[in-house]
N, C-alpha and C positions, 0 to 999 in steps of 0.2 A: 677261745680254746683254752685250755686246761692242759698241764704235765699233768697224764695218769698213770704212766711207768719209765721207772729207769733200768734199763736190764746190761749189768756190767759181767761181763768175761772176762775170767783171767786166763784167757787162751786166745782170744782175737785181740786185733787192733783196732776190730769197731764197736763199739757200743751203740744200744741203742735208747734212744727216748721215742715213749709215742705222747700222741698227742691229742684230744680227745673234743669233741664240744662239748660246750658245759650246760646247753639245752639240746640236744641232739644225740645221734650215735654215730656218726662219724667220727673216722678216726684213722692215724696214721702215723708209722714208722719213720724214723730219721735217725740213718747211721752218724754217728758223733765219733771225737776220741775219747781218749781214754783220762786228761786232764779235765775236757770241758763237763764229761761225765760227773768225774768224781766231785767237781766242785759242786755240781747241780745236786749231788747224791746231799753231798756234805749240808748244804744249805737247806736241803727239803728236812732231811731225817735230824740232821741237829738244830735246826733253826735257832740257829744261833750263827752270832759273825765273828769270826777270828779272829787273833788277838791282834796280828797285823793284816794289812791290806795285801789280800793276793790280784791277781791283773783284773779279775773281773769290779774289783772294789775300784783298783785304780781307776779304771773306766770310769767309774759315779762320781770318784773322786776329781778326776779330770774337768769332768762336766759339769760340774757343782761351784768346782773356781771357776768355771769361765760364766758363771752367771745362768745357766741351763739348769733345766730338770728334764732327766729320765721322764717319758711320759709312757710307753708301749714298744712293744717285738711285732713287728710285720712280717709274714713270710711272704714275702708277694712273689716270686719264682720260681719256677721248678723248667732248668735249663739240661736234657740228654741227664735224667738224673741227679741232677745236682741242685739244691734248695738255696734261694739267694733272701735274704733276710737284710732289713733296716731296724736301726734304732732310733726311734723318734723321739728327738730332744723338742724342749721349748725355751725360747730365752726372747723374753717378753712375748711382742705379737709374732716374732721369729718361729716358724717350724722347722727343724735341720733336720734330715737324712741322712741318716750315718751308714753307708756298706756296711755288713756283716755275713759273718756266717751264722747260721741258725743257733747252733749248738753255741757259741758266744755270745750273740744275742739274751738268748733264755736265760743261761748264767748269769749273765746281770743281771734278767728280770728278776731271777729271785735271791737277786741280796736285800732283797725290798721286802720288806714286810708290813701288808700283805702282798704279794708277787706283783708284780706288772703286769697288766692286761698281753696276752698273744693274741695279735689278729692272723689269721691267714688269708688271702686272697680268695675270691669263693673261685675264679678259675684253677686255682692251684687244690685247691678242697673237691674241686670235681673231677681236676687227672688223676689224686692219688687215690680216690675212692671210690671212683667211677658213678658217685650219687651225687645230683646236685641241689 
């Protein structure tokens, strides 16, 4: 999957991101806020990295002392509405599983350039799009 839109209001508390295949045309919406937003905004349209580390860098940063690489964004859930997401480290033959929420997840996929791979679950790609 692919980010193919960030759509931010400055009238709501939700933002949205959709999310697209990058061989296909499925595609889908995920309400975010309005930090995880802008950061994903900031990252896409400036591609460029801050001059200090905001949380989502910390994150890489975290991970990078403890011997880990960022490897992918999993969306593997969609629970009464709510999208449950891992960040998959690697540190050695180690794979780690890290809880997330979507909209965090992605943000740190792309302080990465070129971005982190997003997988979604193809069960979760066939509730939210009704195509499987």
């Amino acid at each position: 999957m692919q980010l193919s839109r960030i759509i931010i209001s400055d009238i709501s508390d939700n933002q949205v991101i959709y999310l697209k295949e990058i061989d296909g045309d499925r595609q889908f919406p995920i309400l975010i806020g309005l930090f995880e937003a802008s950061s994903i905004e900031r990252r896409v349209k400036a591609n460029s990295a801050p001059s200090r580390p905001l949380t989502h860098d910390l994150i890489v940063n975290i991970a990078e002392a403890m011997g880990a690489e960022v490897e992918c964004v999993v969306i593997a859930e969609l629970v009464d509405q709510t999208y449950f997401a891992h960040l998959v480290l690697k540190r050695g033959e180690e794979t780690i599983k890290i809880d997330s929420r979507p909209s965090d997840a992605i943000a740190v996929a792309v302080t990465f350039q070129p971005a982190l791979p997003i997988f979604v679950d193809e069960e979760v790609l066939a509730k939210v799009t009704g195509k499987s």
